[in-house]
C-alpha positions in Angstrom: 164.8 175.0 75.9 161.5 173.1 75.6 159.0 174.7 72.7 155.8 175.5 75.6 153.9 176.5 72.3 151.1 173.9 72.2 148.8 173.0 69.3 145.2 172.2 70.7 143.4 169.1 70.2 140.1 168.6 68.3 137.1 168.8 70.4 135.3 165.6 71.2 132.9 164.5 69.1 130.8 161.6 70.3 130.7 158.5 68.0 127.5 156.9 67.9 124.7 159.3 67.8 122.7 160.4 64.9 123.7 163.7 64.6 127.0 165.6 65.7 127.3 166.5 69.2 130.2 168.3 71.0 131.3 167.5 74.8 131.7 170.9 76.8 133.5 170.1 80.4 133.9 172.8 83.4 135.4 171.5 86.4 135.5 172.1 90.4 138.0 170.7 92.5 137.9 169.9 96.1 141.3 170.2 97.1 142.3 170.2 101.0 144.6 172.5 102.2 148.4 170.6 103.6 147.8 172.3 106.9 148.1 170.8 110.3 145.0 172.7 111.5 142.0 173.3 110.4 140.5 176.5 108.7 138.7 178.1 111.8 140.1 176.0 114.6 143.4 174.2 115.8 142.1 170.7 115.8 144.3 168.2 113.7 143.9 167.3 110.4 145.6 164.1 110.8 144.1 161.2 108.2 143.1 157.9 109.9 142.1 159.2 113.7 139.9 158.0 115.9 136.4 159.0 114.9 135.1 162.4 116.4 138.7 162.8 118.1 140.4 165.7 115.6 137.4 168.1 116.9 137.2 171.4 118.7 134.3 173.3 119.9 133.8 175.6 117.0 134.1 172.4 114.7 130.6 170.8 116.6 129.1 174.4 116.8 128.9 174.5 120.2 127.0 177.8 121.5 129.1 181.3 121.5 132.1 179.5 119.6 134.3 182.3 116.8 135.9 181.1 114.3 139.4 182.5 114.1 141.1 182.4 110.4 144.1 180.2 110.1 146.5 182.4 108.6 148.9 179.2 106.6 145.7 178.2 104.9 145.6 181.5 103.7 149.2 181.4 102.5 148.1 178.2 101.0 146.0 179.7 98.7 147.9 182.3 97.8 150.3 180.0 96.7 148.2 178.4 95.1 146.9 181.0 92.9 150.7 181.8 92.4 151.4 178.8 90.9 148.4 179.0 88.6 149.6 182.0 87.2 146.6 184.0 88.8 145.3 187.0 90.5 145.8 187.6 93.8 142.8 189.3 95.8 143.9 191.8 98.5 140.8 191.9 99.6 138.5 188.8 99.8 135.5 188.4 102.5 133.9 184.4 103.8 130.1 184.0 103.3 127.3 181.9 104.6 126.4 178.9 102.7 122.9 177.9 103.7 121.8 174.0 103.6 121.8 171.5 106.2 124.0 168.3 106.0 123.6 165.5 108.9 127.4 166.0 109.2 127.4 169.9 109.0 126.5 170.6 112.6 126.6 174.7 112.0 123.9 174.4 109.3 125.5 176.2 107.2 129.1 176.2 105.3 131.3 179.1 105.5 132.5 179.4 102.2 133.4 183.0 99.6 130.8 183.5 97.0 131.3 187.3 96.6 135.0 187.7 96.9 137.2 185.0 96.4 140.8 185.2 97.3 142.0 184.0 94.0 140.8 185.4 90.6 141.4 184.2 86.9 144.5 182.2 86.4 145.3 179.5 83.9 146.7 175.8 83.5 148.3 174.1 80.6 147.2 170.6 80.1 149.4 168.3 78.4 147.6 166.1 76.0 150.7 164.7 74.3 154.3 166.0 72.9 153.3 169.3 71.3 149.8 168.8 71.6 147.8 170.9 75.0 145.0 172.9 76.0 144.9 176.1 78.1 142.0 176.0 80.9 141.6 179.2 82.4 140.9 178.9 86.0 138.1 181.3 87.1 138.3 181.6 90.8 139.6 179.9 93.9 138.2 180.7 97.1 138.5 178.7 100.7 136.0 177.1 102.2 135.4 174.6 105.2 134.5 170.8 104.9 131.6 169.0 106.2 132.2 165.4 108.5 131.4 162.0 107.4 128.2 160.6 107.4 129.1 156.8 108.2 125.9 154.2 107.0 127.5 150.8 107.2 128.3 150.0 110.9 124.6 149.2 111.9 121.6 148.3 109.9 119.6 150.4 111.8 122.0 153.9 112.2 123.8 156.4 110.7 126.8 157.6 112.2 128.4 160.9 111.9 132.2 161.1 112.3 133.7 165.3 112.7 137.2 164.5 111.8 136.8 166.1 108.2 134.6 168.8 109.9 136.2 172.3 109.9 139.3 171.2 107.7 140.2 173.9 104.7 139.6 173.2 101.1 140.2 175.1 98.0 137.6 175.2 95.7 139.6 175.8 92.2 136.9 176.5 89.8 137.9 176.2 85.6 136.0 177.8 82.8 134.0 175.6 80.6 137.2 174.9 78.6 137.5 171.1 78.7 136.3 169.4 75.5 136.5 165.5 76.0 136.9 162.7 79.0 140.9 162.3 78.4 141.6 165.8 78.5 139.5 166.4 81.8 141.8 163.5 83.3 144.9 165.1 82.0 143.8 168.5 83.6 142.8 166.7 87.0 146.9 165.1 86.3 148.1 168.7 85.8 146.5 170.5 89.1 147.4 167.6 91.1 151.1 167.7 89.8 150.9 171.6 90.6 149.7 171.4 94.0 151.8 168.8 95.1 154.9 170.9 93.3 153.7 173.5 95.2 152.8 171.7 98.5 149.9 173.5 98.9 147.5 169.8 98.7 149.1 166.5 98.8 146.4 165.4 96.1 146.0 161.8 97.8 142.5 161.3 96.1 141.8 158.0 97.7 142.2 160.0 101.0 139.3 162.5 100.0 142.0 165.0 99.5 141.3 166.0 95.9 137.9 165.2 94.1 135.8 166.9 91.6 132.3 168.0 91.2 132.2 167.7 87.3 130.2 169.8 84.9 128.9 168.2 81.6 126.9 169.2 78.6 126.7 168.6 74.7 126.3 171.6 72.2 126.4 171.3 68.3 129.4 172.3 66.3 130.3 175.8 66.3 128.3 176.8 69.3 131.1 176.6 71.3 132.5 179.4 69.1 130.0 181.8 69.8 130.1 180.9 73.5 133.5 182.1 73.2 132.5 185.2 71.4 129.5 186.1 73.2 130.4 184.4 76.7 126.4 183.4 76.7 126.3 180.1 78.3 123.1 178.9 76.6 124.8 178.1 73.5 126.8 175.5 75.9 123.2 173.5 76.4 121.9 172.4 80.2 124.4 171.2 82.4 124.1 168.4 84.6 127.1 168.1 87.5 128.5 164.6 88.3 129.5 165.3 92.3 132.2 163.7 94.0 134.8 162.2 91.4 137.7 161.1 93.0 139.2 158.9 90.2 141.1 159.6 86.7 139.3 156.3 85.2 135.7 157.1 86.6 135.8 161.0 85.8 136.1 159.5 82.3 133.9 156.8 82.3 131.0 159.4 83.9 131.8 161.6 81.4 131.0 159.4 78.3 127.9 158.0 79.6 126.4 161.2 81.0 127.3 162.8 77.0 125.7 159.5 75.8 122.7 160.2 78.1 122.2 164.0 77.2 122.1 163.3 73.4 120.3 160.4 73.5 117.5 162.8 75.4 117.9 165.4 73.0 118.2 163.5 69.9 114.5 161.9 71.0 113.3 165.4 71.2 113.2 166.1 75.2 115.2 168.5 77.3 118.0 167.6 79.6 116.9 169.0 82.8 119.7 171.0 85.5 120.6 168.5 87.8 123.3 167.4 90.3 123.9 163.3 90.3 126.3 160.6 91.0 128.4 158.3 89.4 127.9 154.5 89.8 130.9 152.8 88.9 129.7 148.7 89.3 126.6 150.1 87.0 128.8 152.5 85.0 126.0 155.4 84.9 125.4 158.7 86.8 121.9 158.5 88.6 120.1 161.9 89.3 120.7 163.0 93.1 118.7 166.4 93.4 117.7 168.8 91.1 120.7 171.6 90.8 120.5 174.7 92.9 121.6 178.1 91.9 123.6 180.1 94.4 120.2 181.8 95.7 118.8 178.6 97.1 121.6 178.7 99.8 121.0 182.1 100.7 124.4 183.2 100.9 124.7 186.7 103.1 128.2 187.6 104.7 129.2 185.7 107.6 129.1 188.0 111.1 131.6 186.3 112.8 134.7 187.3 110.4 136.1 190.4 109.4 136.8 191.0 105.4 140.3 189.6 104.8 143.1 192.2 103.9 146.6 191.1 102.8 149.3 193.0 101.4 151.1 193.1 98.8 154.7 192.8 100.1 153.0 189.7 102.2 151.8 188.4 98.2 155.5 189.4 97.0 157.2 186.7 99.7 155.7 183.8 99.1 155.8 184.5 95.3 159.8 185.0 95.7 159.3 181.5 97.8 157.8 179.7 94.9 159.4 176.3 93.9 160.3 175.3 90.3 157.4 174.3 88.4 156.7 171.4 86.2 156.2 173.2 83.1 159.4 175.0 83.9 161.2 171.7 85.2 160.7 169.9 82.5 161.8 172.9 80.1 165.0 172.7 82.1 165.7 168.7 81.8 165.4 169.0 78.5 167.6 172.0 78.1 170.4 171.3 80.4 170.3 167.1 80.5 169.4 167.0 76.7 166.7 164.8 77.3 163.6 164.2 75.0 160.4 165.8 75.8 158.8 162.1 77.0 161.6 161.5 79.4 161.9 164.9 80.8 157.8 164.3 81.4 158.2 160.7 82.7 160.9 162.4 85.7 158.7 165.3 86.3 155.1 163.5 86.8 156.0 163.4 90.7 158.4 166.6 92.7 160.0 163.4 94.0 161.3 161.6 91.0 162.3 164.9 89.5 164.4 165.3 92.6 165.8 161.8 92.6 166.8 162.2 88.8 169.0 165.4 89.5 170.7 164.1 92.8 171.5 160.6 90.3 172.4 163.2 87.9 174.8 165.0 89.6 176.8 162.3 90.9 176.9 160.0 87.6 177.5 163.4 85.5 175.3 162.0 82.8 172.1 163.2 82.4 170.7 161.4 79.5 172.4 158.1 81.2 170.9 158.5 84.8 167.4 159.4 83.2 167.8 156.1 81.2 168.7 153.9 84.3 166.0 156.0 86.3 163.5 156.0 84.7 164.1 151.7 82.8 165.8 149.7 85.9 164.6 151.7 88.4 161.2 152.5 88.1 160.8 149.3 86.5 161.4 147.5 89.8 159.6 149.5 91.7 156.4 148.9 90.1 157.1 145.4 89.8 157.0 145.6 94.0 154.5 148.0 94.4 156.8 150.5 96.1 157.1 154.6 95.2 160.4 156.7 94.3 160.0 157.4 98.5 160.7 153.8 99.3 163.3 153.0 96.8 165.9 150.7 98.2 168.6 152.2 96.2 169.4 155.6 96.9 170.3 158.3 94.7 174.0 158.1 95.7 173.8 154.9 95.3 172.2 154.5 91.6 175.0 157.9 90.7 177.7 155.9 91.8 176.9 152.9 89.1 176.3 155.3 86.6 180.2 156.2 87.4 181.8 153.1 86.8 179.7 152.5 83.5 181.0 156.0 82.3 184.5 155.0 84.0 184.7 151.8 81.5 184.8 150.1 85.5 181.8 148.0 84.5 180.1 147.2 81.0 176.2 147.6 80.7 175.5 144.1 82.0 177.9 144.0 85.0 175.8 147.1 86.0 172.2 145.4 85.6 173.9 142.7 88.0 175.3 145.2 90.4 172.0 146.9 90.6 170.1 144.1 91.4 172.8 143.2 94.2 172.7 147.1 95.6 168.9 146.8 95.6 168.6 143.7 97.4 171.5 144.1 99.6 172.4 147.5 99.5 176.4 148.7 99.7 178.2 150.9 97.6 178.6 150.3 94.5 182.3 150.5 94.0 183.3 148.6 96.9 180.8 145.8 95.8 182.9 146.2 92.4 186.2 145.5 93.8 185.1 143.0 96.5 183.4 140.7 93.8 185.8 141.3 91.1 183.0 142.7 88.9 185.6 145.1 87.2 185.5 144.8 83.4 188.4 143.6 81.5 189.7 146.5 79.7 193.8 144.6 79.3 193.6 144.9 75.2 195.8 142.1 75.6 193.9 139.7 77.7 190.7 140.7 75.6 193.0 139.6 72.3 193.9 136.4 73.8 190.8 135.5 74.1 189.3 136.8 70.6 192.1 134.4 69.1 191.2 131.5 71.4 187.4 131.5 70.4 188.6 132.4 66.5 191.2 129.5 66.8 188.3 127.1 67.9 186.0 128.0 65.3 187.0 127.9 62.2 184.0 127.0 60.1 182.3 130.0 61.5 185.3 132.2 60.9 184.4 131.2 56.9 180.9 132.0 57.1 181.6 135.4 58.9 184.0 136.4 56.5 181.0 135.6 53.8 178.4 137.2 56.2 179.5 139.9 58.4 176.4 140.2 60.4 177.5 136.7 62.2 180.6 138.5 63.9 178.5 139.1 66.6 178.7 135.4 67.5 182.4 135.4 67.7 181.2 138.7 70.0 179.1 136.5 72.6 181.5 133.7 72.9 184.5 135.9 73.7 182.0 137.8 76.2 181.5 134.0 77.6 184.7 133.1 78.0 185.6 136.3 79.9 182.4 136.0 82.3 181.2 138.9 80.8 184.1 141.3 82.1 185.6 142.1 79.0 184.9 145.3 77.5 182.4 145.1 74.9 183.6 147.6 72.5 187.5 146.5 72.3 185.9 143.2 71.5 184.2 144.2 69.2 186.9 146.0 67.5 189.1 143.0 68.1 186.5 140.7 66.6 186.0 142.7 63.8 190.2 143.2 63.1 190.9 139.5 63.4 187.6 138.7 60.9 189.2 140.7 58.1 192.5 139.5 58.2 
């Protein structure tokens, strides 16, 4: 089994300034709930709609409309917390956000301040073989999105599209436990890879589906320490929240310059002021936005119109026993049972769907380390080099097995098979039939392969002298017989053969 024990990396310290600064990260993600419906209505989620069509009353805040709780979005999150290795809340309870959005036609968001459904859980973040972080998740509680305020159809307008209004997020909130730009990447990587495992969010950031408000400030060595001792955030220094991140590169790139921008002000002898601000990718700086609000400036109070939520805990108990396989666990077991290294078992495990494709190639090939070679070099190669994912491959998992057969069969050699991939991805078939239909099938005849070791040997006889002086040029000898034969003979008998008729 896979060693899970990881050794934490250094904290980030940022090259550059005067004096030594360290990078404190929290993070809260944005991540919609897979649902067909909505949160408090049974309008469509559906990506891509006509604008304002995926709306129902309550959605617009039409007079005298209830919200009524969607009871899979609940599951959702209970999953969700499941898979983070957290507490479940039996008892959790929505509140009224307070603040007006153009696109939020209630006025207020509907969110849980008080009493989350999700307590403290926990994430691992790979940061390299061996190397990892824990993050310890502090909450997750539901909440409804706002629309989409739309300001480049008219020079003159804004437009305000509902779709997004209504629509369930989970709001997965981490503990100030991220200490550098790559490692908040690698945890956005991780919780993506969970939720989609789980298929509780289908991450698609580009979509809107995932993105992250993130939290940045700088603190001196060893403060961080007595944070951790103390659990007093001032020794953290002022925070300043970059909203809206929805990509791995720019979460980084924010990250360094806003670091860059706090010392700078502190190093000059100012005060970083509490702020919420944006990330400018063409400029490659965050710009203030507004001045941060604490939880009292939205005047959060209970919301009326739904009851507390209760759930039991037989109801928790089912969809735990439900759970998928995880990646962590996943790629424990690749490693375990295939006998793969800890980078391949990763590379197959990134996506639920490549893992899957590996075990199905797997099974049928019965070779492991060989299907995770072919998997993850010929085919994942071409697939990048067309722009297409594991869901689109042309070659099927059957398919891509049944070559790994024949190589393990002696059928084909290595090169044959590189030639009857390319021929199943283009024009699809199965493999062995291609095999016998083509006369791909390799030479293994000892006698036919000997016949041909003596004609090349008979034809050659200065470079039978030096190879006899040199060993290393066998391999010529090696190629040419390989030649001759079209590359059907069986590379190992000629190279026995080779070597045999050398030493005589």
């Amino acid at each position: 089994m896979l060693d899970l024990t990881y050794t934490a990396p250094a904290p980030k310290v940022i090259a550059g300034a005067k004096e030594d600064w360290e990078l404190v990260i929290g993070m809260e993600v944005h991540a919609q709930v897979s649902s067909n419906a909505k949160l408090f209505s049974g309008a469509s989620t559906r990506f891509g709609a006509e604008p304002n069509s995926n709306v129902a009353f309550v959605d617009a805040a039409m007079p005298g409309m209830l919200p009524v709780i969607n009871e899979f979005c609940v599951e959702q999150a209970v999953r969700t917390g499941l898979g983070l290795k957290a507490q479940i809340n039996l008892f959790s309870a929505f509140d009224r956000k307070n603040y007006f959005y153009p696109d939020l036609p209630q006025g207020y968001q509907i969110s849980q301040l008080y009493h989350p459904i999700v307590g403290e859980g926990e994430i691992l973040v790979d940061m390299g073989p061996g190397v990892g972080r824990k993050v310890r998740i502090e909450r997750i509680h539901l909440e409804q999105d706002a629309g989409k305020s739309v300001h480049d159809m008219d020079p003159n307008m804004s437009f305000v599209d509902l779709n997004r209004t209504g629509v369930a997020l989970m709001e997965i909130v981490s503990r100030p436990d991220i200490r550098g730009p790559e490692e908040a990447a690698a945890y956005i990587v991780k919780l993506r890879q969970i939720l989609r495992y789980l298929g509780t969010c289908d991450g698609n950031m580009q979509n809107g589906n995932l993105r992250a408000d993130v939290n940045v400030s700088v603190c001196r060595p060893g403060d961080y320490e007595k944070y951790q001792e103390t659990q007093d955030f001032s020794h953290l220094g002022t925070r300043c929240e970059i909203k809206n991140m929805n990509s791995m590169r720019f979460i980084q790139q924010a990250i360094d310059y806003e670091a860059r921008r706090q010392i700078a002000i502190l190093e000059d002898g100012g005060t970083v002021d509490q702020e919420t601000r944006l990330y400018d990718p063409d400029k490659g700086e965050t710009r203030s936005m507004r001045s941060k609000e604490e939880a009292h400036d939205y005047r959060y109070f209970p919301c009326p119109d739904l009851l507390p939520l209760e759930i039991e805990q037989a109801w928790v108990d089912d969809i735990a026993a439900s759970l998928p396989e995880l990646p962590d666990a996943k790629k424990a077991r690749f490693v375990g049972d295939y006998g793969l290294s800890e980078y391949d078992a990763s590379v197959l495990t990134a996506e639920v769907e490549s893992a899957d494709y590996f075990e199905k190639v797997a099974a049928v090939g019965e070779d492991g380390k060989l299907a995770a070679n072919w998997v993850i070099n010929e085919l994942f190669g071409r697939l990048k080099k067309d722009d297409r994912e594991i869901t689109e491959s042309p070659v099927s998992p059957e398919q891509l097995g049944g070559i790994i057969k024949l190589i393990k069969a002696g059928d084909i050699s290595g090169k044959i098979a590189k030639e009857l991939f390319e021929i199943v991805y283009t024009e699809g078939g199965d493999p062995a039939q291609i095999v016998e239909a083509r006369g791909m099938k390799q030479v293994t005849d000892t006698g036919a392969i000997e016949a041909a070791v003596d004609e090349v040997i008979a034809a050659n006889p200065a470079q039978v002298e030096k190879a006899k002086q040199n060993p290393k040029l066998a391999g010529w000898f090696v190629g040419q017989v390989m030649k001759a034969t079209g590359g059907k003979a069986n590379p190992k008998a000629v190279n026995e053969l080779v070597a045999k008729k050398l030493a005589q």
